[in-house]
N, C-alpha and C positions, 0 to 999 in steps of 0.2 A: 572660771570665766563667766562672769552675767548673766555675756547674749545667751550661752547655752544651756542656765539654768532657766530664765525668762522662756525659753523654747519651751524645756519640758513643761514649763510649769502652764502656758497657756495653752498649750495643744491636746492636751488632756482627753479634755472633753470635745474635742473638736472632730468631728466625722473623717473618716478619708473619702476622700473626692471619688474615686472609683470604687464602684463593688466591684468582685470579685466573682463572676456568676459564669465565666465564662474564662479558657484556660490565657495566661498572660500572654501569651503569644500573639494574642490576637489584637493586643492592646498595640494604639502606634508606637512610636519612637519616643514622642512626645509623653504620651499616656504612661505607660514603661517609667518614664524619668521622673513623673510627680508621685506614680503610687511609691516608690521605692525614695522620693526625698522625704516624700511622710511618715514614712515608715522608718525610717533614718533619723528621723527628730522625734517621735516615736518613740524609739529605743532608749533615749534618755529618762521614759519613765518608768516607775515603778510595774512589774510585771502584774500584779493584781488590778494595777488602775487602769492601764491599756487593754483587757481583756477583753471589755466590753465592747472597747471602740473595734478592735479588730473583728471581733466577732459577728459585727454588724455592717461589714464591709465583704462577709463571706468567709473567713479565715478563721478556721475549726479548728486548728493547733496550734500554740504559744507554748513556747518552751524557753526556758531561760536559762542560762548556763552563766556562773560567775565562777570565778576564783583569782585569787592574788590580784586582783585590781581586774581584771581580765572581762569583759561583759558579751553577750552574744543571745539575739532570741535565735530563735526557730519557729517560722511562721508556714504554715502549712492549707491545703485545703485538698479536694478531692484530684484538682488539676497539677497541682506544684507545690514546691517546696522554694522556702526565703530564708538566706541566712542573711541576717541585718544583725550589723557589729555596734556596739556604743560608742561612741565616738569620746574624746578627753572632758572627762567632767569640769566645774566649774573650779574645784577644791586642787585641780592636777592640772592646772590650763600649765604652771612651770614644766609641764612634759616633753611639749613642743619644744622648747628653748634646748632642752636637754639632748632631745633626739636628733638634732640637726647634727650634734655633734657626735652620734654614734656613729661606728664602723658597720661593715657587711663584717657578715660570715657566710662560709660555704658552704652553698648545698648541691645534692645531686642533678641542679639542672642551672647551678649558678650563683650569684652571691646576694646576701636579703640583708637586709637592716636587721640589725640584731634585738634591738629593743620589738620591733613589731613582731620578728618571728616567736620571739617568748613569750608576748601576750598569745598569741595561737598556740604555743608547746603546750601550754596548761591547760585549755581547753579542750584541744585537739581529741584527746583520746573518747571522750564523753560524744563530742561530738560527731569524728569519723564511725561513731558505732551506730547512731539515729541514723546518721545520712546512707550505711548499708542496708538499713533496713526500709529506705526509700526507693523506687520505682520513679519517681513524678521526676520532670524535669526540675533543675536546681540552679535558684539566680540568689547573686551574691551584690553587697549594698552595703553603704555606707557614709558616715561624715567623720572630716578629720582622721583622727586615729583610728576609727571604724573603718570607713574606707581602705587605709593599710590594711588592717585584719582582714576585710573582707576580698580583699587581694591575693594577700598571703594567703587565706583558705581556700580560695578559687585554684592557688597553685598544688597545695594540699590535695584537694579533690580529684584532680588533675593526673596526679601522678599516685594516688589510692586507689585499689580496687572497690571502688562504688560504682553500682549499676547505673549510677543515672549522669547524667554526661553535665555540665556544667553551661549555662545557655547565656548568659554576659554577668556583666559585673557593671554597677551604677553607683558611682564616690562623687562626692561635695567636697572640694577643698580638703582632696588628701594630698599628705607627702610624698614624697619619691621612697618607693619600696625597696628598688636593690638595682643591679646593674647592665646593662644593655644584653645580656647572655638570656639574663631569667625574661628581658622583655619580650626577647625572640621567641623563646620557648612558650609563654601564652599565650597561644592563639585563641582566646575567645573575643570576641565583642566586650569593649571595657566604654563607656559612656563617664568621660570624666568630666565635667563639669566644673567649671574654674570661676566664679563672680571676681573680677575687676582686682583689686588690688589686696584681695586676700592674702594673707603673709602664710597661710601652711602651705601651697604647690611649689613655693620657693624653697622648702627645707625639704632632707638635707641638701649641700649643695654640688652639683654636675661633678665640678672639681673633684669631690670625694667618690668617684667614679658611678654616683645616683642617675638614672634615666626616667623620664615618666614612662609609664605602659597607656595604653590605649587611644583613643583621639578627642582629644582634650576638643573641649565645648566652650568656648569662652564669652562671658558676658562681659560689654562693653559699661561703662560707669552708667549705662543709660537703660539697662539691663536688656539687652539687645544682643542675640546670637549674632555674632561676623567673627570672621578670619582677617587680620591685620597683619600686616609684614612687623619685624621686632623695632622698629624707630616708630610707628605709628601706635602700635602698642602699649610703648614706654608715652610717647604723646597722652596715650588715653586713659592711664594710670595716672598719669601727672595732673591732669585736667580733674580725675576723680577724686587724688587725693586732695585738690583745693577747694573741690564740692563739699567736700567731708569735713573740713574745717569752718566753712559757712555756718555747717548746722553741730558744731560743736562736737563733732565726732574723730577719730580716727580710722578710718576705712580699712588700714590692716587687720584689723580686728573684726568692725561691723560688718564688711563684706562677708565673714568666715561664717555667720550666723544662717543659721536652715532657717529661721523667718524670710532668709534675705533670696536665701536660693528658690524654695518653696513658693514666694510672689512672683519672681519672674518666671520660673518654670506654670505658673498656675495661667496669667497672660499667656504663653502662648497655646496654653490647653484649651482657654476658652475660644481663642482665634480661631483652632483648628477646629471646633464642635461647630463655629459660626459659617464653615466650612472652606475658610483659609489654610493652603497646603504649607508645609513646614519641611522645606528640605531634610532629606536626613545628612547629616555629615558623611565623608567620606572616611571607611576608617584606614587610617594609617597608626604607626607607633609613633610617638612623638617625646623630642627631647625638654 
């Protein structure tokens, strides 16, 4: 897909907005959600090229883990540890299409999408061994397909014997992971973040007994945090997707873009430094 080759390729070089000099915890709601969407578009780059940038944001260790298509850093500093997942490259955007149509399988705490748990089977081992030899608390991130992984691994962690407890999970326009069981079961803090009429929080579909986990954050076509009843909703999807066609675009797609998340998450970062308060959402589970 383009937008998310376009992503890696201009963010590069581009600073993260926050250092990192002080433990995350302390960062707001707000704050929280840009270092982890940057870090989320980020992950699309090469591990050698991001080094620097991370480096210079506070964050002493980058680790990279690939296999069978499978991508995942490891971002670390004195305070914490970051697992941020790659999210569908531009060469595999056909994934999406494909995984709508995948089945759960069952695990011990409930049933997952099959495709997403396998890209974490192959990972898994390499990674549950770093993360026992962690102390630091552990926050989990993501876009698109990363966001699944980073899900799936939260659950992983969850029910692993790792010393360090699992502190939320921050996705862009992910999929539905598995089914109302596995939702109950994670109780962590999940910040999902939905822009307007992106087409991955719609796959797979509820029917095939898919639920989302955490409390969805949704941006209005206007990129504007609000909660809307589902007829006002569909209103404001419809409105966006005629926006979208003015400027020669298709919003199912453009919306999916971390350029697109990362601008309106960056507005309201600036608002709250200007010293405008930014409700935090209330969390619930949500369908």
């Amino acid at each position: 897909m383009s937008t998310s080759e376009q992503d890696s390729k201009k963010f590069h070089a581009t600073p993260l907005s926050i250092a990192l000099n002080d433990p995350i915890s302390k960062l707001s709601w707000i704050g929280k959600s840009l270092l982890f969407a940057e870090l989320s578009r980020l992950a699309y780059g090469d591990p050698h090229e991001i080094e620097d940038t991370v480096y210079a944001a506070g964050i002493d260790e980058c680790e990279f883990l690939a296999l069978d298509g499978a991508e995942v850093y490891l971002f670390a500093n004195r305070h914490d540890c970051m697992v941020v997942a790659r999210g569908t490259e531009p060469t595999q955007w056909n994934d999406i299409s494909a995984d709508a149509n995948a089945l759960t399988i069952a695990i011990e705490v409930g049933r997952v999408h099959s495709g997403f748990n396998k890209h974490v089977d192959v990972l898994w081992p390499e990674l549950e061994k770093l993360l026992r030899e962690n102390q630091r608390p552990v926050w989990f991130a993501g876009h698109s397909l990363g966001g699944a992984m980073a899900t799936v691994c939260a659950v992983r962690c969850r029910l692993s014997q790792i010393p360090s407890e699992p502190q939320a999970i921050f996705t862009y326009g992910s999929p539905r992971v598995g089914d109302r069981k596995l939702v109950n079961f994670l109780k962590i803090r999940h910040y999902r973040w939905v822009n307007n009429n992106d087409i991955v929080p719609r796959v797979p579909p509820r029917w095939m007994g898919y639920r989302h986990m955490g409390r969805e954050i949704y941006l209005n076509r206007r990129g504007k945090i609000i909660s809307l009843p589902f007829w006002l909703r569909m209103h404001d999807a419809w409105r966006g997707f005629l926006q979208s066609l003015r400027s020669w675009k298709l919003d199912h797609f453009s919306d999916h873009s971390m350029i697109e998340y990362i601008g309106h998450i960056q507005k309201y970062h600036e608002a709250e430094k200007e010293g405008k308060r930014i409700p935090m959402p209330r969390f619930r589970h949500s369908d």
